[in-house]
C-alpha positions as CSV (number, residue, x, y, z in Angstrom):
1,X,-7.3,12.5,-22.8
2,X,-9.2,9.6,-23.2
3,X,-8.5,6.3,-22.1
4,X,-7.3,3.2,-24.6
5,X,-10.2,1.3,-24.1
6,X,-12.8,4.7,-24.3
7,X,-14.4,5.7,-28.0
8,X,-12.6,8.3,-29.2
9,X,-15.5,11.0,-28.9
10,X,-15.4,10.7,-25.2
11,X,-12.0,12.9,-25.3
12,X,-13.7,15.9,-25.5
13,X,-16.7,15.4,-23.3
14,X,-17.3,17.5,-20.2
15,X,-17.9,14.6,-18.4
16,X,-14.3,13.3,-19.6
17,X,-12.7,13.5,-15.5
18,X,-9.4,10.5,-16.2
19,X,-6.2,13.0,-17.0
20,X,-2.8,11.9,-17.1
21,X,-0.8,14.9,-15.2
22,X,2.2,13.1,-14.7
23,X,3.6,9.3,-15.2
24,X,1.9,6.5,-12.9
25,X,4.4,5.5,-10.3
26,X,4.5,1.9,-9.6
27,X,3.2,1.3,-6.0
28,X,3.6,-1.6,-3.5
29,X,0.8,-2.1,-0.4
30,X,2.1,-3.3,2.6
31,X,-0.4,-5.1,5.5
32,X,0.8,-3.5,8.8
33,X,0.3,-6.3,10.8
34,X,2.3,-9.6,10.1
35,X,4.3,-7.8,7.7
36,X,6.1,-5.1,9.1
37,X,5.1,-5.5,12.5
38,X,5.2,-9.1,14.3
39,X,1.9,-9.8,15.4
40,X,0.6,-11.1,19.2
41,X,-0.2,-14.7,18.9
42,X,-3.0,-15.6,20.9
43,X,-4.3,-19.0,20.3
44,X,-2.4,-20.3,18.0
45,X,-3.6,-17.2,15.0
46,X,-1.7,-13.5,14.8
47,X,-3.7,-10.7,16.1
48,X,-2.5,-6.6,16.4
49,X,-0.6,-5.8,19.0
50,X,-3.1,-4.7,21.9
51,X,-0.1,-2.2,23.7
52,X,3.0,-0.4,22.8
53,X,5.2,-2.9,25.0
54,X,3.8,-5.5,22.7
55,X,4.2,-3.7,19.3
56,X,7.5,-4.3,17.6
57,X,8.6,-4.2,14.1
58,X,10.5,-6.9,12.3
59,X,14.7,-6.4,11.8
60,X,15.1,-6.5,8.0
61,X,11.2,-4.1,7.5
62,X,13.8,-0.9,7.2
63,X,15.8,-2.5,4.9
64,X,13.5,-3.7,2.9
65,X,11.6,-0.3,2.8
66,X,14.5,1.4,1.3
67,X,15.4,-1.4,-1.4
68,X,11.5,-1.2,-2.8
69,X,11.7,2.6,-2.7
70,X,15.1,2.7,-3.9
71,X,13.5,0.3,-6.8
72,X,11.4,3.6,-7.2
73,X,8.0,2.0,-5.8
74,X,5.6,4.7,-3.8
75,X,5.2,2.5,-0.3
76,X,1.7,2.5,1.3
77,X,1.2,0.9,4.3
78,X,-2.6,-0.5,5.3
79,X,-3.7,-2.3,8.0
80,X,-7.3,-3.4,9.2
81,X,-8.0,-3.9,13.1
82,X,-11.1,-5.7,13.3
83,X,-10.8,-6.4,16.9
């Protein structure tokens, strides 16, 4: 299958790797940090929680979870932890 934008003898090339297997499912990325979880504040910025004790999660994050994937969104969660 070739793409919308692709000339139409690209379809049949061997080279041709883009199929459409099933229908794209609408996704939502969520930061860890500052969006589920309530971050450390350490000189006046938020940082990653540096210990379990620390970490904690925000009340309405469950809630919210279930309305997005009850809106049928695939939920990834991604997070960066630079220090």
């Amino acid at each position: 299958m070739a793409l919308s934008r692709q000339p139409p003898d690209v379809a049949g090339s061997k080279e041709q790797v883009v199929t459409r297997a099933t229908k794209a499912k609408r996704a939502v990325f969520l930061d860890r940090d500052g969006v589920l979880v309530v971050p450390e504040i350490r000189n006046g910025r938020g940082f990653a929680p540096r210990s379990i004790g620390a970490f904690s999660i925000y009340p309405s994050a469950a809630e919210s979870l279930l309305r997005l994937k009850a809106a049928g969104y695939l939920l990834v969660v991604v997070t960066n932890q630079p220090d």
